[in-house]
C-alpha positions in Angstrom: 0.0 0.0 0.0 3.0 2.2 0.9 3.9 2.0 -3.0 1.2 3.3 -4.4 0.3 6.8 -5.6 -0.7 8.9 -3.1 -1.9 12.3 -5.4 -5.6 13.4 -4.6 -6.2 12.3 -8.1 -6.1 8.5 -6.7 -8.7 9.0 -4.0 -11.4 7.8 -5.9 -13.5 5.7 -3.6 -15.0 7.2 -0.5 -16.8 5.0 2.4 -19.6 6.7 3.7 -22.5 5.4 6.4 -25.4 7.3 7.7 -25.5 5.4 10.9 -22.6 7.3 12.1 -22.7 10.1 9.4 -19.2 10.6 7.9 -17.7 9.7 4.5 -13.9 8.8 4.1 -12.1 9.1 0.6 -10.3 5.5 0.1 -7.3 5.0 -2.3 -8.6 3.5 -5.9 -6.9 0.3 -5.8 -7.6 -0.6 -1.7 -10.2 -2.9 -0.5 -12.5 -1.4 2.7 -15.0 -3.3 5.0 -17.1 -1.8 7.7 -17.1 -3.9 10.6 -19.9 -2.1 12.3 -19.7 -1.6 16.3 -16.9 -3.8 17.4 -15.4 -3.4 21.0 -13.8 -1.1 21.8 -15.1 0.7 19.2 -18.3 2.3 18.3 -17.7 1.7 14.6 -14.6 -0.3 12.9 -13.9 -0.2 9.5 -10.6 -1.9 7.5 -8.8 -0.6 4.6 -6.2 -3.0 2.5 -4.2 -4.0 -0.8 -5.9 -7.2 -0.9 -10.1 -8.4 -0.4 -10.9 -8.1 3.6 -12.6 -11.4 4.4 -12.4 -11.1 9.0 -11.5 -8.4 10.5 -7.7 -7.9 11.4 -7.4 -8.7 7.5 -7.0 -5.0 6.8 -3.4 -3.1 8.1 -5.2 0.6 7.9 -7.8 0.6 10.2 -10.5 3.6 11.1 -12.2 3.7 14.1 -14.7 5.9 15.9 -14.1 5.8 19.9 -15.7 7.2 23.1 -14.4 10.8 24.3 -12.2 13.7 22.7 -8.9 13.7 21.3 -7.5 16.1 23.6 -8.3 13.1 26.1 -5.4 11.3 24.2 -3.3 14.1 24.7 -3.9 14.9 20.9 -5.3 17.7 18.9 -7.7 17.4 16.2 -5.8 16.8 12.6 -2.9 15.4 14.4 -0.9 12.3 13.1 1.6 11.1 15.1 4.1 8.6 14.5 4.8 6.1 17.7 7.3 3.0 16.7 6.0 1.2 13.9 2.8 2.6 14.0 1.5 6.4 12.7 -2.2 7.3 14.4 -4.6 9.8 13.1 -7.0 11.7 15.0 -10.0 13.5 13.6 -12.7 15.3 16.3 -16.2 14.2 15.9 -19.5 14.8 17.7 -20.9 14.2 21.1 -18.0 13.1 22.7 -16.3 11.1 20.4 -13.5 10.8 17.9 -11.8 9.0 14.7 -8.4 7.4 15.5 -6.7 6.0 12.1 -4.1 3.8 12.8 -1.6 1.7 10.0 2.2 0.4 9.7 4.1 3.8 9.4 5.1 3.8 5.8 1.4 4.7 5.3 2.0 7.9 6.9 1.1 9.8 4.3 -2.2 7.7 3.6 -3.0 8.4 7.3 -2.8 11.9 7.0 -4.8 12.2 3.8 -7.3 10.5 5.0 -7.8 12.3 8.4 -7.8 15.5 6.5 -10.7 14.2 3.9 -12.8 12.6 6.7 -16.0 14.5 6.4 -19.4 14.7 7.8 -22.2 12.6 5.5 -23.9 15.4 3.0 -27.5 14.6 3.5 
């Protein structure tokens, strides 16, 4: 996934659910799946190279969580690298927020896809 073309122009797919509202543009060539609510999370969704068949399948992963960013000594927009790992974190309503989390060579996926994570346009 790290190999691929990043430029906007490749952001052809978006996920989007009115259950929880938001839409999040998706790399042309990736593969997503929506979990639904799975603990922890209030809403899980999977983003990979190859078809997602359980979850765990997918190495980018988007999830909506209880409480602010600031609570994770974050701010909103922020992606922060920690080891192997690079986390995104996008504010959202009532109390809760997006955390994006993959291998660090997708930083730059990470970051494109916390800045084009939007509300649902009804």
């Amino acid at each position: 996934m790290a190999r691929q073309n990043l430029d906007a122009a490749n952001w052809t797919q978006a996920y989007c659910t009115s259950h929880i509202g938001f839409c999040i543009s998706i790399h042309r060539n990736w593969w997503f799946k929506s979990f639904g609510a799975a603990a922890p999370s209030l809403w899980h969704l999977e983003v990979s190279a190859a078809e997602i068949n359980t979850m765990g399948d997918g190495p980018l992963s988007v999830d909506l969580l209880p409480g602010s960013v600031s609570a994770q000594s974050a701010t909103d927009g922020e992606v922060r690298v920690s080891g192997d790992q690079v986390i995104g974190y996008k504010e959202w309503t009532e109390n809760r927020h997006f955390e994006i989390r993959a291998p660090s060579a997708l930083q730059a996926a990470v970051t494109y896809m916390v800045q084009h994570l939007t509300p649902m346009e009804e």
